[in-house]
N, C-alpha and C positions, 0 to 999 in steps of 0.2 A: 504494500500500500504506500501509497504516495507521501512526503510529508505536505501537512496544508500550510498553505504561504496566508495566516491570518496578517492581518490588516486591521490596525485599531479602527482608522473610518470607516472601512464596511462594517465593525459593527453590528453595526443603527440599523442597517438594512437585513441582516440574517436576524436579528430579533426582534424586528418588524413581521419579516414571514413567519414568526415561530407564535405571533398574535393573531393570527389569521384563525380562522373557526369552522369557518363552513368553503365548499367549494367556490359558490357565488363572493364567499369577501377573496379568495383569491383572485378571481375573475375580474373583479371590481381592481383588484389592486395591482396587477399587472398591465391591466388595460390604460391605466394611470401612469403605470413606469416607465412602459415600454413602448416605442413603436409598434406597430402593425406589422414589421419586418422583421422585428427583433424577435417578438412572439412568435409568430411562425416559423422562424430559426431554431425555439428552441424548443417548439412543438416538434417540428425534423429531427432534430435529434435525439430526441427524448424517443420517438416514435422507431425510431434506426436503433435504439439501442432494445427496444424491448423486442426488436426481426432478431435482432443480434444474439440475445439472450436464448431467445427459438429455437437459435442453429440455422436461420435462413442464408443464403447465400448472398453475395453482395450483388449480383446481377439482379437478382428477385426484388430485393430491396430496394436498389436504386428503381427499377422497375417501377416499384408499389409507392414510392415516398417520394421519386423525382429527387434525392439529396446527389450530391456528386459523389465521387467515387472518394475524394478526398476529407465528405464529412464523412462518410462510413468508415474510410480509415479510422479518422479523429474520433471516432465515439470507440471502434474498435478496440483502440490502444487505452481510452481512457476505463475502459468497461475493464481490462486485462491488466493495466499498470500503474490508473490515477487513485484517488483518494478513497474510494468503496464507496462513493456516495451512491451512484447507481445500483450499486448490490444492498445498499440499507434500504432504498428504495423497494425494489423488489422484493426481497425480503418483507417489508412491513405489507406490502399489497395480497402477497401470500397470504401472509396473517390473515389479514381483512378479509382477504377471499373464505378460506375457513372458519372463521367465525360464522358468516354469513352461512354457511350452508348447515 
């Protein structure tokens, strides 16, 4: 796992998303931070890492997601070598998912 390069100014903003409640206040609060580009960037790769996690192949993906071959690298490597944010993710949706049933 990666080390994280914390940042005292960001912060404000990672314990800002940690006050968030419901899907809609995140909706609300991205749509405020972000461009329209930005969101959809990180909707693609958010969306490329969970093909990724599948086992889908990168032709299929880039196929299904339209990301370039260079963000499915980049989600790739960070799924395999960055900080396990992505795997704590998945991980807790797991959870989520089995509770529910």
């Amino acid at each position: 796992m990666a080390r994280i390069a914390k940042k005292p100014k960001s912060d404000n903003l990672y314990q800002a998303l940690l006050l968030l409640k419901t899907e809609e206040e995140a909706y609300r609060f991205f749509q405020d931070l972000c461009t329209v580009t930005e969101l959809r960037a990180m909707e693609q790769r958010f969306d490329v890492a969970l093909l990724l996690k599948d086992g889908m192949i990168y032709t299929d993906i880039l196929e299904r997601t339209g990301a370039s071959s260079a963000t499915i690298s980049r989600v790739n490597r960070s799924l395999s070598f960055g900080a396990g944010g992505y795997q704590t993710v998945f991980q807790r949706m797991e959870e989520e998912k089995d509770e529910q049933l």
